[in-house]
N, C-alpha and C positions, 0 to 999 in steps of 0.2 A: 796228551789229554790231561789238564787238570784235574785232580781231584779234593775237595772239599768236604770236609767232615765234620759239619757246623748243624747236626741233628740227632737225634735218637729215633728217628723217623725212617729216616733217610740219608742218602747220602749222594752230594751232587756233582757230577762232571760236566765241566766243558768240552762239547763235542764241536763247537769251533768257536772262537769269540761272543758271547753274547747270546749262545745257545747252549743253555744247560737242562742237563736230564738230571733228576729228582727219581734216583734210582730206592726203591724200598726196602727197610732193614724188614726181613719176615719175622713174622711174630709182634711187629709194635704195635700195628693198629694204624698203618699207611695203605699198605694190603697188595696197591696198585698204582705203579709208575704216574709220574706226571714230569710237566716241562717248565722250563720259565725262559721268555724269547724277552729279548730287549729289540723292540722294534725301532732305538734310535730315540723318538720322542714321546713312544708309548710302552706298557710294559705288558704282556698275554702269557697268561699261563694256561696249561691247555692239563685240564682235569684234575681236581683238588682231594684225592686221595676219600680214606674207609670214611674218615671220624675228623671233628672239627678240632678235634687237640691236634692232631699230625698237622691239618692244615692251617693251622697257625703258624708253626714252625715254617710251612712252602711261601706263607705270604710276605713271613717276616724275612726269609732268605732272599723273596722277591725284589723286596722295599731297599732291603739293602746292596744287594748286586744292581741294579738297575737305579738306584738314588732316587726314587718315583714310589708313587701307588701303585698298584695293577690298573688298568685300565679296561681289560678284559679279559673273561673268564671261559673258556673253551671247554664245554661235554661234550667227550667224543661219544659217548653212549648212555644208556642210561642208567645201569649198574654202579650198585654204591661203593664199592672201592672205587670211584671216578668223578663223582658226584657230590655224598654225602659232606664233603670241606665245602662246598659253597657260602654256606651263610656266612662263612668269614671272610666272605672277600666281599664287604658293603660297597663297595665305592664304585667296583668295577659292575661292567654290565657284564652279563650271562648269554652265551649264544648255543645255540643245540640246531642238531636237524627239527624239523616241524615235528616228525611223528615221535623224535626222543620227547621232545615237551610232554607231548602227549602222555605218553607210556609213562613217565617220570610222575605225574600228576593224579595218576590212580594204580598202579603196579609198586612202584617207589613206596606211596602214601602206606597202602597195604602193607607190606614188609613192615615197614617202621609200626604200623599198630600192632600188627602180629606177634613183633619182638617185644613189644612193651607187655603183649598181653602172659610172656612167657619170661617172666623174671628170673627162672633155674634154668634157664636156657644152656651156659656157662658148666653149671655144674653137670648136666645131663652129659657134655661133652666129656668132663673129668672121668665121668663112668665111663664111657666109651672107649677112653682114653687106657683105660687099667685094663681093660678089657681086651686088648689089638695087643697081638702078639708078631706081628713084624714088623720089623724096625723100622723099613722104609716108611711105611704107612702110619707107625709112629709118630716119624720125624714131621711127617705132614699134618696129623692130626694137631702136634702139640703149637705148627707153628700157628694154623688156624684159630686154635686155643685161644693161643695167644693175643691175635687179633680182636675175639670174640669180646675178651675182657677190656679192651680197648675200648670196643663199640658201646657196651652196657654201659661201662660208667660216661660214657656222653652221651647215652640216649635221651635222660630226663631232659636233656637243653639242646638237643639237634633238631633242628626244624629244617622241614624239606623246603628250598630255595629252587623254584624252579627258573628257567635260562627265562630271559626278558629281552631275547629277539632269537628271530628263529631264521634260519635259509633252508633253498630247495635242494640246487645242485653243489653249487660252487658261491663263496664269498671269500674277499682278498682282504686283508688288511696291509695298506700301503703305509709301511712309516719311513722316517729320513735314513733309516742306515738298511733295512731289508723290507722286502713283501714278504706275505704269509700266505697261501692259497689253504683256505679251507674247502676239503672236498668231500662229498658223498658220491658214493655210484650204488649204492643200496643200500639192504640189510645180509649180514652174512654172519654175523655172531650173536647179533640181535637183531630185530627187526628193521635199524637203521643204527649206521656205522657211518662216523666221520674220522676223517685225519686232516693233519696239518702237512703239507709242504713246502719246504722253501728251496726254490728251483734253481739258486744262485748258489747255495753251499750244498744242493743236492745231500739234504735231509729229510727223512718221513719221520713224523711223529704219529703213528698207526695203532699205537693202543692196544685193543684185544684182537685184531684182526690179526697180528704176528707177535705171540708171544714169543719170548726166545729161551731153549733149554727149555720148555715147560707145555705140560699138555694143557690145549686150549681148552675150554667150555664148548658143545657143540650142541648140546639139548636143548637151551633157546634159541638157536640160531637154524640158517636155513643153509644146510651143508653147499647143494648144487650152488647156490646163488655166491658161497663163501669164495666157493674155491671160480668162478667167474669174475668175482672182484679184485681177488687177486693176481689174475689173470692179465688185467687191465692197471694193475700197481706197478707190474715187471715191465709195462711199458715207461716209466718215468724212470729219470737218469735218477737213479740214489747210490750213494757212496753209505750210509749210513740210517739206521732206524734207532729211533726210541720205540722200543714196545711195550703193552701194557703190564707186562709181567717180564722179568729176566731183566741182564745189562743188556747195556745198548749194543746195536749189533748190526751187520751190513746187508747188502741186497741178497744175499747166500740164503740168509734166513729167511727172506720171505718167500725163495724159489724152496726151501725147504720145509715150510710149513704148507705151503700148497701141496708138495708130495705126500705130507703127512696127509692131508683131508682126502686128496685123489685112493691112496693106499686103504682110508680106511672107506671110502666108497665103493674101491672094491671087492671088498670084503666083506659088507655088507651087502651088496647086491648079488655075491655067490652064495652067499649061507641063506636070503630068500629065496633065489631059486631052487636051492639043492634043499628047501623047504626043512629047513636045520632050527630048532628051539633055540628061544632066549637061554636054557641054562647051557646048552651046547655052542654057542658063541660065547658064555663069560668065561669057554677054559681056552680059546681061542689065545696065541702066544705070541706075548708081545713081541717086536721086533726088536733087535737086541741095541741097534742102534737110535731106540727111544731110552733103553735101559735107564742112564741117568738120566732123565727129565724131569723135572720137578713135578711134583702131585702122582704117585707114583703108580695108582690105581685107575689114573687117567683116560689109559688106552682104551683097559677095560669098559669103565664107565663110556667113552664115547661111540666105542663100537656098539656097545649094546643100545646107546641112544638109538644113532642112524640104523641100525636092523629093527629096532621098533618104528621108527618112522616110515622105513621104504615097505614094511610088513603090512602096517596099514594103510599108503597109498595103494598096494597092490590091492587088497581085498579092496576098495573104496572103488578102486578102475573098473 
């Protein structure tokens, strides 16, 4: 595998000819993995990082590995470490599921006013910061930090760029050296999740649905539906993933990120029955073989999500 170190953003490997991941340095203000496919006669980069400064740097790596513009701009979701680089990619058209449009256009819109209305944002974190006395949680806060400072100074000129076509299930981009299958089979991290497949070099470019080494986000998504979709990924021949967060990584991880969701499903459906408190699930122990994952209060946070979720579909039944 190639590797390329042509950013402070990022840093890029070739995962086979003409297929590179835009893995992110944490703490710059990239935040969240992206791709850049050389489709032959066209160029598709599949999610354009936190902040338009990092994604200048993906556009400009683009232009130059592929001798081309972009041609097209792929959101796999609607979260802005995946999103927010769009409006520097003028040239190219924007594609999303129907309902990411959606969500993007008054969920996205929100955030960006909210942050603007909160200018000590940054510093509030600095407290926070002095304040956390373990390391782990440290190391995490500071890289977030990091990012955050990132985002501020390009918020006064980031403007949300929403995708300018939209598919339901499945759309192909056929160029002269590979196709690309963009697919959705739901929402499972967010209320609509797409990835990229290319079914000849058996690669997924899967985004947040498998991050690798790291705990996913699971409080805006819909766990049951997550780990279903997953379910139906292990059917496609993959030798290799780009994911939303972590390096790039093999079909292992996505059989192992699904055990992750399954485990903590379980566990949250015995602590509602054995009708157990939110403060008695957060002492709840991580498994050891999450130990090193990135964001290291993860487990905790997402167990505690889904035992609030299945807590109140129970009383709602």
């Amino acid at each position: 595998m190639k590797t390329y170190g042509n950013s402070n953003f990022f840093q890029l490997e070739e995962t086979v000819p003409g297929v590179y991941a835009a893995i992110v340095k944490p703490g710059m203000g990239a935040l969240g993995n992206a791709a850049i496919l050389d489709l032959g006669n066209q160029t598709l980069v599949f999610d354009t990082f936190y902040t338009p400064t990092a994604a200048a740097g993906l556009r400009e790596a683009a232009e130059q590995l592929t001798g081309r513009k972009v041609s097209y701009v792929v959101n796999s979701h609607r979260h802005g470490d995946h999103v927010h680089g769009n409006q520097v990619f003028k040239d190219a058209a924007i594609v999303s599921t129907r309902k990411t449009r959606e969500m993007m256009a008054t969920m996205n819109q929100n955030f960006l006013d909210q942050m603007r209305a909160q200018p000590d944002y940054p510093k509030q974190m600095e407290k926070n910061l002095e304040q956390e006395k373990d390391p782990r949680r440290r190391k995490d806060m500071e890289t977030q930090l990091g990012e955050m400072k990132v985002f501020f100074a390009d918020l006064p000129s980031l403007q949300l760029r929403l995708p300018d076509l939209t598919f339901e299930d499945k759309l192909v981009f056929h160029g002269s050296k590979r196709s690309a299958e963009l697919l959705t089979f739901g929402g499972g991290h967010t209320t609509s999740d797409a990835f990229l497949y290319l079914p000849e070099e058996k690669i997924l470019l899967i985004a947040d649905l498998v991050p690798v080494n790291s705990h996913p986000m699971v409080a805006q998504g819909n766990l049951l539906e997550w780990i279903a979709i997953l379910q139906r990924v292990e059917s496609l021949e993959i030798q290799k993933i780009v994911p939303g967060h972590g390096p790039v990584g093999t079909f292992a991880d996505i059989v192992a990120m699904r055990q992750y969701l399954e485990e903590l499903k379980e566990l949250a459906e015995t602590a509602v029955k054995e009708k157990r408190s939110a403060e008695e699930i957060s002492k709840t122990q991580q498994p050891e073989k999450y130990a090193s994952w990135r964001m290291a209060s993860g487990f905790e946070r997402n167990l505690k999500a889904i035992f609030e979720q299945f807590s109140k579909a129970q009383k709602s039944a």
